[in-house]
N, C-alpha and C positions, 0 to 999 in steps of 0.2 A: 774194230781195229784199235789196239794200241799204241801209243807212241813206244818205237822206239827209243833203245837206251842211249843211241848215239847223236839224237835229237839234239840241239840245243834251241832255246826261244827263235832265235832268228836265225834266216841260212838264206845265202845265194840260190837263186834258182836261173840259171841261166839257158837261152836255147839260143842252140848253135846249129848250125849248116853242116855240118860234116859231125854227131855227137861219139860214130866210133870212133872216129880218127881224134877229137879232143880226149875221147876217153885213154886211146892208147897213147897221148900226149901226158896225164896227167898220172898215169901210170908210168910210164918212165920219166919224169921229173921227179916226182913229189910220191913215189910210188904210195899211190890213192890204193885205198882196200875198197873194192864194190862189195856195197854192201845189199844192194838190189839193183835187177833192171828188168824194166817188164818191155815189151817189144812190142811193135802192131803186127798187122797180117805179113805187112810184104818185109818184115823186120827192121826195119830201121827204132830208134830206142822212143817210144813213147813217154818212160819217163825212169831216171837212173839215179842210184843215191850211193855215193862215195867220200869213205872219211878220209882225210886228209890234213897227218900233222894237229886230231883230237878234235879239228873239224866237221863239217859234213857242207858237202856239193851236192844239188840237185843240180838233173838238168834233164832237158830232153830233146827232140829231135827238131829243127825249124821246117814250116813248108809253107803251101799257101796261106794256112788258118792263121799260122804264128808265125811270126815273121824272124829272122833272129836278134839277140837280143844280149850282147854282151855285156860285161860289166868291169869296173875296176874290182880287183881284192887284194886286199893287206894279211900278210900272213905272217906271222911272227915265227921265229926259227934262228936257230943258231948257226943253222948252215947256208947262211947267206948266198957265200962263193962256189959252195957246191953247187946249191940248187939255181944259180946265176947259170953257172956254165953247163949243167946238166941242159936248161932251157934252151939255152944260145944253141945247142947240138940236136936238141929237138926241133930247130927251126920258128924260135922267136928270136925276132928282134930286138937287142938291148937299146936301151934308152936311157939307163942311167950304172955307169960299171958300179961293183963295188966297192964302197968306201965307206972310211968314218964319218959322219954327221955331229951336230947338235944333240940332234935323238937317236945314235947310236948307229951301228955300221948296217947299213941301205946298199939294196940293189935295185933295176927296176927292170923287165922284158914287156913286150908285146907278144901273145902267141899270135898265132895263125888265123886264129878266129875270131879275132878282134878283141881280146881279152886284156887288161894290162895290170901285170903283177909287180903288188910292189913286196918284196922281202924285207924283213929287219929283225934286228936282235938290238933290243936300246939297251943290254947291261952290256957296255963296251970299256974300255980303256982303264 
């Protein structure tokens, strides 16, 4: 196998409890391109890789073995507001509206699945 091209050195790899439902979460937020997902027997996602905004998300499915395993992520973008209120309507929790900063205009949500995103764009004002 070779790496792919949408690889970068380091990537979140997160398992969640519900990974359709975050998948079709991350797909209409941040509309994620899949770029793989391989499935087990009774389908649920054994392990899924989506760019996101020149990123890449791994993740796959939680159960007994794995337990789930959320994480913070920072994600840099211009469309702060949008992607604030795209989330807030997909059923995260805001936590921080958007606004100017120190280090540029910041938003911040919680999803569903214990995730908590923080947006920024720091060339502001």
């Amino acid at each position: 196998m070779s790496v792919p091209d949408y690889y970068q050195p380091i990537m979140p790899y997160l398992v969640i409890k519900d990974a359709d439902a975050f998948i079709a979460f991350i797909k209409a937020v941040f509309d994620a391109e899949e770029k793989l997902i391989v499935r087990n027997p009774d389908e649920s996602v054994m392990h899924a890789e989506f760019s996101l905004n020149g990123g890449t998300i791994l993740l796959g499915q939680a159960d007994d073995a794995w337990p789930p395993f959320p994480a913070p992520m920072y994600l840099v973008t211009k469309n702060v507001d949008e992607l604030y209120a795209r989330g807030i309507a997909n059923g995260a929790t805001g936590n921080q509206e958007p606004g100017e900063h120190g280090y540029g205009r910041s938003a911040g949500f919680l999803d569903q699945f214990g995730n908590q995103w923080w947006l920024n764009w720091p060339e502001h004002g």
